[in-house]
PDB file as gemmi writes it, atoms N, CA and C in Angstrom:
CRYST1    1.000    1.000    1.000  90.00  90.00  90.00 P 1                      
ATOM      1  N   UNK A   1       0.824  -1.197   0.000  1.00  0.00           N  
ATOM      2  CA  UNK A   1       0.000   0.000   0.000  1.00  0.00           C  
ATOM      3  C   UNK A   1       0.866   1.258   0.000  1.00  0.00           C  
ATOM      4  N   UNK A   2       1.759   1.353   0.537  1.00  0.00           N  
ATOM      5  CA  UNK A   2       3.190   2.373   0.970  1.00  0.00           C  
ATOM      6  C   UNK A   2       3.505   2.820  -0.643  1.00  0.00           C  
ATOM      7  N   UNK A   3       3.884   1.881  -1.515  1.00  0.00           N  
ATOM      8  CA  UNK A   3       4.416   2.107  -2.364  1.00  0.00           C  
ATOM      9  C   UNK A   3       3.202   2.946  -3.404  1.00  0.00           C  
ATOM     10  N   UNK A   4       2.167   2.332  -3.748  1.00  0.00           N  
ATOM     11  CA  UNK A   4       1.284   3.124  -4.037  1.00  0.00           C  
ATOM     12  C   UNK A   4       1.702   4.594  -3.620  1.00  0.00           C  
ATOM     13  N   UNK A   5       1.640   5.263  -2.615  1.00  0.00           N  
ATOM     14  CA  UNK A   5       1.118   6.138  -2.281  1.00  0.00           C  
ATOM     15  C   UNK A   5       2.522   6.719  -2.907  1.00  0.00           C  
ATOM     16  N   UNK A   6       3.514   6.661  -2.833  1.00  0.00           N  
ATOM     17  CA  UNK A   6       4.847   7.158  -3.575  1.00  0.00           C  
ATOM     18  C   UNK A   6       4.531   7.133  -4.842  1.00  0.00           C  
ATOM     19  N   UNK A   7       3.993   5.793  -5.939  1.00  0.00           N  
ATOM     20  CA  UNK A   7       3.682   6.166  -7.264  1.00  0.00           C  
ATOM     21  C   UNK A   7       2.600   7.299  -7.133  1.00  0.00           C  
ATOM     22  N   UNK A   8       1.638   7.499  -6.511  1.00  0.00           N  
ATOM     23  CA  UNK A   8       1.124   8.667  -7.278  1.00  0.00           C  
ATOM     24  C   UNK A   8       1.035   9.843  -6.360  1.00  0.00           C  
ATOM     25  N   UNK A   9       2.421   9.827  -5.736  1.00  0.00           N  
ATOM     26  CA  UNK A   9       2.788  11.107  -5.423  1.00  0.00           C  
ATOM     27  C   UNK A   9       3.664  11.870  -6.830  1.00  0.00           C  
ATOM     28  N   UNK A  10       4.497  10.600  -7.318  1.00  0.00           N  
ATOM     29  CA  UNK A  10       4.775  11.164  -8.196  1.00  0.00           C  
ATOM     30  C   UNK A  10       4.262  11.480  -9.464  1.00  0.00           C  
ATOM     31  N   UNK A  11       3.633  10.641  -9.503  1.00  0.00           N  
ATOM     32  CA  UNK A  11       2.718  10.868 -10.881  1.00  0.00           C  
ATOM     33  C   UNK A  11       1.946  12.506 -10.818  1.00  0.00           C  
ATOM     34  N   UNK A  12       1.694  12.611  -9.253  1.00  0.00           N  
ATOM     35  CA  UNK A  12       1.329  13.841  -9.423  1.00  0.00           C  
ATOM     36  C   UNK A  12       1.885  15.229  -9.227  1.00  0.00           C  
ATOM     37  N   UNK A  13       2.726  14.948  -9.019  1.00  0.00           N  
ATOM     38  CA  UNK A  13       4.116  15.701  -8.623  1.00  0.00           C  
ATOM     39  C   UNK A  13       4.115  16.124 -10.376  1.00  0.00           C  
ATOM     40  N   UNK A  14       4.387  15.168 -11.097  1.00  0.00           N  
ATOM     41  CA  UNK A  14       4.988  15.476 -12.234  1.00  0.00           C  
ATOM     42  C   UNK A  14       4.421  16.267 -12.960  1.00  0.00           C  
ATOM     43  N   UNK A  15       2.571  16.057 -12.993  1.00  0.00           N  
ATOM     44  CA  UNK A  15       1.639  16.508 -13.762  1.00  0.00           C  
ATOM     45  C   UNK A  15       1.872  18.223 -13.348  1.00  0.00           C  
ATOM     46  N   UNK A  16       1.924  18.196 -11.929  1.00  0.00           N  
ATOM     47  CA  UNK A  16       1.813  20.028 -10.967  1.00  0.00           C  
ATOM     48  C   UNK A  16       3.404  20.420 -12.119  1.00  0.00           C  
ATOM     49  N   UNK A  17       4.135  19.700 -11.956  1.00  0.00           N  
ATOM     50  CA  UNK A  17       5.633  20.443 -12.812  1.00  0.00           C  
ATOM     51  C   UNK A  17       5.285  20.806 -13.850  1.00  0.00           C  
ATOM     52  N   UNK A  18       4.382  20.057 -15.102  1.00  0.00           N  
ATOM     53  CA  UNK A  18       4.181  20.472 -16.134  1.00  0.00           C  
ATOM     54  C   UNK A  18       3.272  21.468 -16.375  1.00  0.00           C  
ATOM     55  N   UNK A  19       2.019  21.558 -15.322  1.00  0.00           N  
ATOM     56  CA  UNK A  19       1.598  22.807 -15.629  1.00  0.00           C  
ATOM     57  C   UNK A  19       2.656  24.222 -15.193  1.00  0.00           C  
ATOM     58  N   UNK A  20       3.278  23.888 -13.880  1.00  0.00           N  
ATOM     59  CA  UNK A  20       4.227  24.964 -13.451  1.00  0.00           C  
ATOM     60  C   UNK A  20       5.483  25.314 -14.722  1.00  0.00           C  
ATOM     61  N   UNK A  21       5.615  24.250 -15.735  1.00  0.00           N  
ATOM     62  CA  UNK A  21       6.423  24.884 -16.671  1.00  0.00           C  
ATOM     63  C   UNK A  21       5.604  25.236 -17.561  1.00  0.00           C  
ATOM     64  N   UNK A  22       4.279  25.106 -18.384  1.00  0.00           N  
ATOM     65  CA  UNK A  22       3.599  26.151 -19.127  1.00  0.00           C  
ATOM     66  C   UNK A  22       3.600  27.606 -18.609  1.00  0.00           C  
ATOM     67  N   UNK A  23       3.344  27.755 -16.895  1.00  0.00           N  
ATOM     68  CA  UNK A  23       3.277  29.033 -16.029  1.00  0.00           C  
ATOM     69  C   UNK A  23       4.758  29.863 -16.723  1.00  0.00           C  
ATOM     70  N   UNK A  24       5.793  29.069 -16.291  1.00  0.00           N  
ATOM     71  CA  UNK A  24       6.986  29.688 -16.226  1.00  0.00           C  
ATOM     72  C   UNK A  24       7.238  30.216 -17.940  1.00  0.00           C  
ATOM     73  N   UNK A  25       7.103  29.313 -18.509  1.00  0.00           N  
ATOM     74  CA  UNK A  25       7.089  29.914 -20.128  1.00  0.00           C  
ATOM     75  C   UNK A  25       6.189  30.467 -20.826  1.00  0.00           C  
ATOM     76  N   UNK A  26       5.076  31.002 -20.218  1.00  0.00           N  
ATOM     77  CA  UNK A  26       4.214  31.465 -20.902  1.00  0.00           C  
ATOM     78  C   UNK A  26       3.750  32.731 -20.207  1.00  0.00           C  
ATOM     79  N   UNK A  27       3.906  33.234 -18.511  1.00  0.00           N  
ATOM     80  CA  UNK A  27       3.529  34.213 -18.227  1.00  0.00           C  
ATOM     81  C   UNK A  27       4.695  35.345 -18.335  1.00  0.00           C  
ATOM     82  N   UNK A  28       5.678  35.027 -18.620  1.00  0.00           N  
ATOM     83  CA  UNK A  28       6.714  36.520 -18.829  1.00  0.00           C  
ATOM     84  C   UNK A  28       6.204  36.847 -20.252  1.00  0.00           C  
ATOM     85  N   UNK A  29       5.874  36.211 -21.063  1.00  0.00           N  
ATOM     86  CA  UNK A  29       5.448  36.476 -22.529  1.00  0.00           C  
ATOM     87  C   UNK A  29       3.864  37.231 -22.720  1.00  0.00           C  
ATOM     88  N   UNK A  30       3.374  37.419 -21.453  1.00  0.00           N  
ATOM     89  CA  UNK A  30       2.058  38.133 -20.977  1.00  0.00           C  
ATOM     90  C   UNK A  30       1.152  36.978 -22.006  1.00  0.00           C  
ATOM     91  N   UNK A  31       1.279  35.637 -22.279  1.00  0.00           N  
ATOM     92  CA  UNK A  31       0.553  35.164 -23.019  1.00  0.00           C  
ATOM     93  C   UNK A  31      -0.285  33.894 -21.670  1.00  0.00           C  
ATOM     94  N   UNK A  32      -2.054  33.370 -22.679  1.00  0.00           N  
ATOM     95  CA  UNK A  32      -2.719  32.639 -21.356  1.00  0.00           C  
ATOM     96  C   UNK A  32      -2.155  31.684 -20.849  1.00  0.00           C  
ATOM     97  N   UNK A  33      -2.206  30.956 -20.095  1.00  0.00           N  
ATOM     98  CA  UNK A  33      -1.802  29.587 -19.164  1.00  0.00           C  
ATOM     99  C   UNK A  33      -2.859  28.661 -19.686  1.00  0.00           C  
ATOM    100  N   UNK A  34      -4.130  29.113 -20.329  1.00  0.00           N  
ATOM    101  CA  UNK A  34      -4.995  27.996 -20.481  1.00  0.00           C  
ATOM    102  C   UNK A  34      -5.383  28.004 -21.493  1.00  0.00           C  
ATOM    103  N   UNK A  35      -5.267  28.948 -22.567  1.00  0.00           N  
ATOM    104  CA  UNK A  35      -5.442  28.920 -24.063  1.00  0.00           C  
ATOM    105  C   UNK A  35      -4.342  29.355 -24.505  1.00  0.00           C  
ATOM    106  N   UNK A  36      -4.133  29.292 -26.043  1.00  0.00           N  
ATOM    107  CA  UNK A  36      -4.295  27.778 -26.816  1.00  0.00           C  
ATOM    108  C   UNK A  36      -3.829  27.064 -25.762  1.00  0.00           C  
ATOM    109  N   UNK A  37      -4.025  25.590 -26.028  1.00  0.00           N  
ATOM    110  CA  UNK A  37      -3.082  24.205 -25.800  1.00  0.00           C  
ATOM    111  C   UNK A  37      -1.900  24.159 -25.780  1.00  0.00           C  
ATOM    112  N   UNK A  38      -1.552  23.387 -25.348  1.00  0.00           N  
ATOM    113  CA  UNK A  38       0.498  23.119 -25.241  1.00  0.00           C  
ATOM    114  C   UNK A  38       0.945  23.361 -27.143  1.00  0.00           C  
ATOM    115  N   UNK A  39       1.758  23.608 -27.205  1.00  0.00           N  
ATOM    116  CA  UNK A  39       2.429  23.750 -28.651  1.00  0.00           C  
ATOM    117  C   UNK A  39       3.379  23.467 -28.842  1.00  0.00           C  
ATOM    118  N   UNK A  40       3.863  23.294 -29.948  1.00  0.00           N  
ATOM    119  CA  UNK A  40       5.378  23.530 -30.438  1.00  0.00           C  
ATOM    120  C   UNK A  40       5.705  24.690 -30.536  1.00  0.00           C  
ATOM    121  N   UNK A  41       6.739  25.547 -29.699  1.00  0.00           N  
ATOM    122  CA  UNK A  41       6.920  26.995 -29.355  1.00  0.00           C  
ATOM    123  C   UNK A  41       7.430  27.473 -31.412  1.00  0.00           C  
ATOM    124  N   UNK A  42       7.849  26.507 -31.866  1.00  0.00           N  
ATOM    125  CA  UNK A  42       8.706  26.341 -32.900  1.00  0.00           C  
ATOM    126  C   UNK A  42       7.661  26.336 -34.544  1.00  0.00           C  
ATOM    127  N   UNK A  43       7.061  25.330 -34.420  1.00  0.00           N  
ATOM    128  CA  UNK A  43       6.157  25.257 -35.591  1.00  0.00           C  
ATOM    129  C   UNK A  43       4.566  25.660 -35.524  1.00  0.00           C  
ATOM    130  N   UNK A  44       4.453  26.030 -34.165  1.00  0.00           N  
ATOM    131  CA  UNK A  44       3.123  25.863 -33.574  1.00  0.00           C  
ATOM    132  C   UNK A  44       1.724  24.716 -33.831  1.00  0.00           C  
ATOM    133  N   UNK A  45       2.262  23.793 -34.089  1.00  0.00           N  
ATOM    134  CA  UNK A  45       1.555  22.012 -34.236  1.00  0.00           C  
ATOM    135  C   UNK A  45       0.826  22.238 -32.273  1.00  0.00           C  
ATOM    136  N   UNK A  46      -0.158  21.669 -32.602  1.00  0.00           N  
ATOM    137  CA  UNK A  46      -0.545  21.440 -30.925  1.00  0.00           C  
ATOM    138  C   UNK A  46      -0.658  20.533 -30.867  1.00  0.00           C  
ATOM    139  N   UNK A  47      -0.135  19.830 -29.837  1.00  0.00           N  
ATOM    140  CA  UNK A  47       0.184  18.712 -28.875  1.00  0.00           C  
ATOM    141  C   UNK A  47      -1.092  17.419 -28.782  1.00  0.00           C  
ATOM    142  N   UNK A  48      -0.082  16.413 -29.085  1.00  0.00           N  
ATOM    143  CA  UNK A  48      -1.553  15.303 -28.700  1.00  0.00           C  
ATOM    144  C   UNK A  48      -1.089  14.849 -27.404  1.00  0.00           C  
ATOM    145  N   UNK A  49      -2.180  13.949 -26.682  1.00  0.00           N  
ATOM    146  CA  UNK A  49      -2.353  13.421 -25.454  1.00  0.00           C  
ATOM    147  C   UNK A  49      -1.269  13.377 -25.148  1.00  0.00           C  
ATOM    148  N   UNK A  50      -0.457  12.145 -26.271  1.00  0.00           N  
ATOM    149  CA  UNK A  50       0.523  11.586 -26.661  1.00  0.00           C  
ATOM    150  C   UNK A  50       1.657  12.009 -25.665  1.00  0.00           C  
ATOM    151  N   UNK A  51       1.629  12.956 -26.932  1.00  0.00           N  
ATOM    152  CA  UNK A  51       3.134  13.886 -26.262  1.00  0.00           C  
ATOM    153  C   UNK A  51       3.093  14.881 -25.513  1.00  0.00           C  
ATOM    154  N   UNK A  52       1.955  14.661 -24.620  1.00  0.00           N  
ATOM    155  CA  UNK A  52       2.113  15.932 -23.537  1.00  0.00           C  
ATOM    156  C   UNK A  52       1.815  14.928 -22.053  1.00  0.00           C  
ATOM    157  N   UNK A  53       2.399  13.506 -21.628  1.00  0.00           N  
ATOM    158  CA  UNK A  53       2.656  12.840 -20.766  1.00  0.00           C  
ATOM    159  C   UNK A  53       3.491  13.311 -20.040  1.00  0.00           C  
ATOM    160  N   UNK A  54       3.573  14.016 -18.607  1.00  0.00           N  
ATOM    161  CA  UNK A  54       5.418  14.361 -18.158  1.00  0.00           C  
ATOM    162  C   UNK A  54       6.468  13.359 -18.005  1.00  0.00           C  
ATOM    163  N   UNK A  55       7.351  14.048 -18.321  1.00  0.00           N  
ATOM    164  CA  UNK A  55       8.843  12.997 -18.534  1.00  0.00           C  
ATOM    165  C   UNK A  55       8.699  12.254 -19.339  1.00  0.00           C  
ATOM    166  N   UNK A  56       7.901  11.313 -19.716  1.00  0.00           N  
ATOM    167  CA  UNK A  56       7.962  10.073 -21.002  1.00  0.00           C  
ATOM    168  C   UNK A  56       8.024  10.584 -22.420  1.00  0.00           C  
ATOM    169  N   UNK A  57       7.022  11.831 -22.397  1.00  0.00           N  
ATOM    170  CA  UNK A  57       7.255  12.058 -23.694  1.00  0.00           C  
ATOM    171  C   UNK A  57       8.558  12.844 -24.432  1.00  0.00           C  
ATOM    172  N   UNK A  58       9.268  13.728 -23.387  1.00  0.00           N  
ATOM    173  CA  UNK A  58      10.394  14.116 -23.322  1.00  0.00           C  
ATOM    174  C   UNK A  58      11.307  13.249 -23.877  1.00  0.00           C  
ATOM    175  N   UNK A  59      11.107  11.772 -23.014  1.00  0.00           N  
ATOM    176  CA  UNK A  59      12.327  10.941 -23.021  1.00  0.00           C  
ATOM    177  C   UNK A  59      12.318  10.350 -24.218  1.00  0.00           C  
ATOM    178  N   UNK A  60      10.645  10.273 -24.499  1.00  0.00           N  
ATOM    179  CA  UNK A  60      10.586   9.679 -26.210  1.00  0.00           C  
ATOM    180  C   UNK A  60      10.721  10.261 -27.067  1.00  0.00           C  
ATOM    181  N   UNK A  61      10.586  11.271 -27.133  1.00  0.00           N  
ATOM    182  CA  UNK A  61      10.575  12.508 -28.670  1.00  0.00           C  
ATOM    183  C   UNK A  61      12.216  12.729 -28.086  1.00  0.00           C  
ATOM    184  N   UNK A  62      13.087  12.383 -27.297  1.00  0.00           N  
ATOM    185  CA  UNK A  62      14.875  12.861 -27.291  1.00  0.00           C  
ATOM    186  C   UNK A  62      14.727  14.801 -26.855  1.00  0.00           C  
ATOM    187  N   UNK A  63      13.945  15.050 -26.170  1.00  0.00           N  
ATOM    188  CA  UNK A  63      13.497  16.612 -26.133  1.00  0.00           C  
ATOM    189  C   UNK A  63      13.811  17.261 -27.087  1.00  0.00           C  
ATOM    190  N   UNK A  64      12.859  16.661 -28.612  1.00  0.00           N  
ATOM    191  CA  UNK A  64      12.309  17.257 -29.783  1.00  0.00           C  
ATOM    192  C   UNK A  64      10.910  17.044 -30.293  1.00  0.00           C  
ATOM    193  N   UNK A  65      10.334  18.023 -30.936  1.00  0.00           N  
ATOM    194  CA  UNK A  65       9.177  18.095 -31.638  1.00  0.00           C  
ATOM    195  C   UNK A  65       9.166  17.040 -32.773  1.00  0.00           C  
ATOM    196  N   UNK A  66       8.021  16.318 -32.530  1.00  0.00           N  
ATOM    197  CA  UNK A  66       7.585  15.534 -33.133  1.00  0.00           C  
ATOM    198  C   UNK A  66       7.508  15.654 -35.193  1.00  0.00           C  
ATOM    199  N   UNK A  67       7.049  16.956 -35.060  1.00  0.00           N  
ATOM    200  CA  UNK A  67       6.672  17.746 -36.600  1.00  0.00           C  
ATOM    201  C   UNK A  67       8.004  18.061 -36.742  1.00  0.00           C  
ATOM    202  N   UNK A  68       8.473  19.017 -35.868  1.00  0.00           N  
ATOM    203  CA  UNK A  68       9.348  19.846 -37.378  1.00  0.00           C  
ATOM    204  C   UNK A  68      11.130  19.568 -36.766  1.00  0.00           C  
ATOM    205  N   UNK A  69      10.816  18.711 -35.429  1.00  0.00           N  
ATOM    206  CA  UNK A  69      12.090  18.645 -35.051  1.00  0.00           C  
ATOM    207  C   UNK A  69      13.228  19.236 -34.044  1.00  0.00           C  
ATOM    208  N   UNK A  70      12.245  20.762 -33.526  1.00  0.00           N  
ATOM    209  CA  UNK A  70      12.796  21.857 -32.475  1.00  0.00           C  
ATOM    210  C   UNK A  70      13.057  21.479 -31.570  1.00  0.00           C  
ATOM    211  N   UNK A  71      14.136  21.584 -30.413  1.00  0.00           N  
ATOM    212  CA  UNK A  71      14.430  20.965 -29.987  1.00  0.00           C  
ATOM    213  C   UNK A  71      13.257  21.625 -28.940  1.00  0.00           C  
ATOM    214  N   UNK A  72      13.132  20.912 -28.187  1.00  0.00           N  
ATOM    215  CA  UNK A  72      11.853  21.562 -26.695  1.00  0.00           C  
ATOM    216  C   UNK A  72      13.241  21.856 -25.696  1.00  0.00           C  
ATOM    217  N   UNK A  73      13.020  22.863 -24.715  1.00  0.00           N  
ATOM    218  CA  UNK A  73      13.638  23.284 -23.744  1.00  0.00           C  
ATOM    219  C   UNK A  73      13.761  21.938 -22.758  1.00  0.00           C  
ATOM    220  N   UNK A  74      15.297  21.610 -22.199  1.00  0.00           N  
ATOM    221  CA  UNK A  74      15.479  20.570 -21.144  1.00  0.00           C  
ATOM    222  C   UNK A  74      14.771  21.167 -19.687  1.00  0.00           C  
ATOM    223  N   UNK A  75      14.345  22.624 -19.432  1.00  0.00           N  
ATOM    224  CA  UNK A  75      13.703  22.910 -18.638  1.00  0.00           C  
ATOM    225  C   UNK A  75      12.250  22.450 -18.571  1.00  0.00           C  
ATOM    226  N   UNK A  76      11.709  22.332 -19.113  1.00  0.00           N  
ATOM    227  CA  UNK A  76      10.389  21.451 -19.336  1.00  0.00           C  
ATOM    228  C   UNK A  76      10.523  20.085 -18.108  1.00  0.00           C  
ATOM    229  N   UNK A  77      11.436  19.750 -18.826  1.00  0.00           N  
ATOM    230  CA  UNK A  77      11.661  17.922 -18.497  1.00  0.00           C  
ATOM    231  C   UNK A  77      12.112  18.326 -17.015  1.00  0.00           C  
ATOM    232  N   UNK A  78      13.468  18.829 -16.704  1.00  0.00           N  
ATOM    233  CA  UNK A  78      13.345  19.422 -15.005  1.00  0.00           C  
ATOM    234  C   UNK A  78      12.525  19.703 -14.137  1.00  0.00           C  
ATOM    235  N   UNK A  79      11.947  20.721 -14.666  1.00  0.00           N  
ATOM    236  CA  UNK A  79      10.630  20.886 -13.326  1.00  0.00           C  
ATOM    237  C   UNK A  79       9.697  20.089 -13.147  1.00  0.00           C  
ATOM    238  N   UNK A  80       9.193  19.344 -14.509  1.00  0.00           N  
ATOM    239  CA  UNK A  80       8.555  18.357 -14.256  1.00  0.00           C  
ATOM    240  C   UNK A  80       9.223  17.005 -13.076  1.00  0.00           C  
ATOM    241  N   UNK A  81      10.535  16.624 -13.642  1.00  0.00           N  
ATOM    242  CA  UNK A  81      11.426  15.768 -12.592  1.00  0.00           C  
ATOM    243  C   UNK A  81      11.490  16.531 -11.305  1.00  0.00           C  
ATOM    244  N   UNK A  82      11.522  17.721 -11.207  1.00  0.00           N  
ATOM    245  CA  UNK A  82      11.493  18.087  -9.409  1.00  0.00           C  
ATOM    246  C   UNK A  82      10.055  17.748  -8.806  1.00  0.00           C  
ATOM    247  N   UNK A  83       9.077  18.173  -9.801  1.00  0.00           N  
ATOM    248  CA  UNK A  83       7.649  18.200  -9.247  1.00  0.00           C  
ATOM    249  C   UNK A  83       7.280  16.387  -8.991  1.00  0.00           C  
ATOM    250  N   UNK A  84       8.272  15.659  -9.775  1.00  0.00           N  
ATOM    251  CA  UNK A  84       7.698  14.079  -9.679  1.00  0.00           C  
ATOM    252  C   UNK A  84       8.947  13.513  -8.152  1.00  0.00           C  
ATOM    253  N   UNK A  85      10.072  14.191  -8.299  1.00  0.00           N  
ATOM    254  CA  UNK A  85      10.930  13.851  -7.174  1.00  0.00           C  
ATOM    255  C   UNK A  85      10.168  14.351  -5.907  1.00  0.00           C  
ATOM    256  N   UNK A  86       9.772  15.887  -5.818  1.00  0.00           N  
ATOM    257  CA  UNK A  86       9.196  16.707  -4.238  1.00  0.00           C  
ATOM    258  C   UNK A  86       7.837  15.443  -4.147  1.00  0.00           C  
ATOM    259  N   UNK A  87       6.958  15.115  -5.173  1.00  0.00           N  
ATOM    260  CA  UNK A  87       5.225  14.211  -4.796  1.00  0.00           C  
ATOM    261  C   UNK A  87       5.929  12.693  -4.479  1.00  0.00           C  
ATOM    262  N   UNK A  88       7.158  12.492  -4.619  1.00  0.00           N  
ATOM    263  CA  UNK A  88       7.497  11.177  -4.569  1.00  0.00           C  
ATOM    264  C   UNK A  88       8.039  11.086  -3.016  1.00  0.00           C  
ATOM    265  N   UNK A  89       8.240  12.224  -2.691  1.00  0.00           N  
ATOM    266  CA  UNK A  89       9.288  12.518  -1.393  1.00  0.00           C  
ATOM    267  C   UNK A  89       7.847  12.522  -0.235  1.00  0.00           C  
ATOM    268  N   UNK A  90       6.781  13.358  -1.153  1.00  0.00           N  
ATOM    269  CA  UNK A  90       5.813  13.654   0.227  1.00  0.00           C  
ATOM    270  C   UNK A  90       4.603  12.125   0.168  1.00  0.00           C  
ATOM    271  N   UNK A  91       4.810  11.309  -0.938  1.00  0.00           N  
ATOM    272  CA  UNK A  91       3.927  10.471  -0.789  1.00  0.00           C  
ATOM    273  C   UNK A  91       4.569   9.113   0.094  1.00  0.00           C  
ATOM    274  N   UNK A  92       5.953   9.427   0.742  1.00  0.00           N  
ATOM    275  CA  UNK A  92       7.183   8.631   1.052  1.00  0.00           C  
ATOM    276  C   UNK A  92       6.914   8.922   2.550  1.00  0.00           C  
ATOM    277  N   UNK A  93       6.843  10.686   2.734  1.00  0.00           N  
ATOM    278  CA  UNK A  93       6.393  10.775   4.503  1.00  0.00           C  
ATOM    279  C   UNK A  93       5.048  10.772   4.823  1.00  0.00           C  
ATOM    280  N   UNK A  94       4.396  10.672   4.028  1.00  0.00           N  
ATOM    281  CA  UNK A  94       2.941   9.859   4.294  1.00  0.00           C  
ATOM    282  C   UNK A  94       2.804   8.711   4.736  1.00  0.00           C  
ATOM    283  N   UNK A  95       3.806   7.543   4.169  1.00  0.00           N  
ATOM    284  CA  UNK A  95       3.679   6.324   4.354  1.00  0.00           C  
ATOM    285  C   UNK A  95       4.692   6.150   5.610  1.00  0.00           C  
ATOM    286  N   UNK A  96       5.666   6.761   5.880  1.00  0.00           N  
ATOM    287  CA  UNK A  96       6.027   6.843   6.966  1.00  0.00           C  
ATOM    288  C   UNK A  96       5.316   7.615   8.203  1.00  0.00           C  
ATOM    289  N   UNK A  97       3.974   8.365   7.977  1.00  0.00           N  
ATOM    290  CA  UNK A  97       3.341   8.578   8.858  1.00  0.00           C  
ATOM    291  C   UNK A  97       2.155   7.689   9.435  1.00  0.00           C  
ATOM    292  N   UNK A  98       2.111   7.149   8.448  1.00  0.00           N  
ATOM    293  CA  UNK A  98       0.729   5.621   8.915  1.00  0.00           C  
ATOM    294  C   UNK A  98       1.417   4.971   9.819  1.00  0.00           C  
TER     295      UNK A  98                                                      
END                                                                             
């Protein structure tokens, strides 16, 4: 049961990183957080399910666009990995609090 609670700390850890990196790349640009959809900053193709998984799809596309090849920022893939490391850490002193 312990371990559970670590997988979807991180799982959700990861998901909070990826919206926190749309935040980070999209509000200095005074542009929305919730419209359009995720993009290719590069060709502007929008994103399927697919490739907007945190960390996997990173690791599968080699942190490049699917269409035209751009490379996507390795910051993406980071914050998402802190946000899946910090939900993995707190779903860890949870189970050490039962």
């Amino acid at each position: 049961m312990c371990w559970l609670l670590v997988v979807l700390g991180v799982a959700l850890g990861a998901s909070i990183g990826s919206f926190l990196g749309v935040v980070v790349s999209r509000v200095p640009k005074g542009q929305s957080i919730v419209s359009p959809p995720s993009r290719c900053e590069s060709c502007d193709r929008q994103l399927t399910a697919v490739d907007n998984v945190p960390l996997v799809s990173w690791l599968a596309l080699r942190g490049r666009c699917r269409t035209c090849g751009a490379t996507i920022p390795a910051r993406f893939f980071l914050i998402e990995l802190a946000g899946a490391a910090i939900g993995g850490a707190v779903g860890a002193l949870l189970c050490s609090a039962i």
